[in-house]
C-alpha positions in Angstrom: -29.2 -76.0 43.8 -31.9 -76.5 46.5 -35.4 -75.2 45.3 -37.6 -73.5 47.7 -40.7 -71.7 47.5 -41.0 -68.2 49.3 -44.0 -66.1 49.9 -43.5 -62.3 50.1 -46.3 -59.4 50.4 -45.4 -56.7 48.9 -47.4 -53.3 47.7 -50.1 -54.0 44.5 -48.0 -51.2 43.3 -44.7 -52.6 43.3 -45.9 -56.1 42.2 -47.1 -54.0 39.0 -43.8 -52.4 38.6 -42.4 -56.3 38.5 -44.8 -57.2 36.4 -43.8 -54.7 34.1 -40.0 -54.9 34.1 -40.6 -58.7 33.8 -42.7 -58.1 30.3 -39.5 -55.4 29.5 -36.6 -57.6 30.2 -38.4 -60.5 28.5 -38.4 -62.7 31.8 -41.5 -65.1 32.0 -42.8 -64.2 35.9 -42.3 -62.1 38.3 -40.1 -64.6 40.1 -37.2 -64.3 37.6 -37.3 -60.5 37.6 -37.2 -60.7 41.5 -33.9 -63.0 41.3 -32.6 -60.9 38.3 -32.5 -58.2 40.7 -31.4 -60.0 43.7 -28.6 -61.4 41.9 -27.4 -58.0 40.1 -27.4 -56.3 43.3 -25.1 -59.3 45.4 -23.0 -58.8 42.3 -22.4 -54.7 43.2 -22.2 -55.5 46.9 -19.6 -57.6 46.5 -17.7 -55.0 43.6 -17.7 -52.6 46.1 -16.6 -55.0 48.7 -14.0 -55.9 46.6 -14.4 -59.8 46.4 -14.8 -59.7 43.1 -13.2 -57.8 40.0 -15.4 -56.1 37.7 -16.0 -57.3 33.8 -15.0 -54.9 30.8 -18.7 -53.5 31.0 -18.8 -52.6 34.4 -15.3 -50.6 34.3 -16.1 -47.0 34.5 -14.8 -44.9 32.0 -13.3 -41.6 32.8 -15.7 -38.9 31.2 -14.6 -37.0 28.5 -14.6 -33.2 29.0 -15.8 -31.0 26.5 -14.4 -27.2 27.0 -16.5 -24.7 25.8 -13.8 -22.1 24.4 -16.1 -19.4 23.6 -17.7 -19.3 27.5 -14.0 -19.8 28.8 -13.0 -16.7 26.5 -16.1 -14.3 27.3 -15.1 -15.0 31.4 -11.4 -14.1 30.6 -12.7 -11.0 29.1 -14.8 -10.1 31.7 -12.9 -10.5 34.5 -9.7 -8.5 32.5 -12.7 -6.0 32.0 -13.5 -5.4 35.8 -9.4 -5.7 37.1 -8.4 -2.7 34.6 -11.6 -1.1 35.9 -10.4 -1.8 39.7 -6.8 -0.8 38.3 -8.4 2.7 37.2 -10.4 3.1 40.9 -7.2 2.4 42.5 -4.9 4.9 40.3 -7.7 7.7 41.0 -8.1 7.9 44.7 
């Protein structure tokens, strides 16, 4: 691997934002939270182009659905509620 230096300006702001995810990933500069980043994102690029297959963590897992039976019950109800009522209007005209 070649080393090279590169300068970038950047925003004070988002320097400080590096500086910060550096300290919370435990990375010593700036620099390696810059090519952390760099290198997580070639890695989804090229998932999405499909040049590589995904690892066991990056697999999506289908979400489990939680059904709320009492909300799903209380709709039924209502709705039976207003068709015998629209049933009734129907029957009295």
């Amino acid at each position: 691997m070649v080393a090279s230096i590169v300068s970038v300006r950047m925003p004070s702001s988002l320097v400080q934002k590096l500086r910060e995810l550096a300290e919370k990933n435990h990375f010593l500069d700036v620099s390696e939270e810059v090519r952390s980043i760099i290198k997580a994102q070639i890695r989804k690029h090229k998932l999405r182009l499909g040049e590589i297959k995904p690892i066991e963590e990056e697999k999506v897992e289908p979400k489990i659905l939680r059904v709320d039976y009492k909300t799903k019950n209380l709709v039924k109800e209502e709705l039976i509620t207003r068709l015998k009522k629209m049933i009734k209007e129907i029957e009295n005209d």
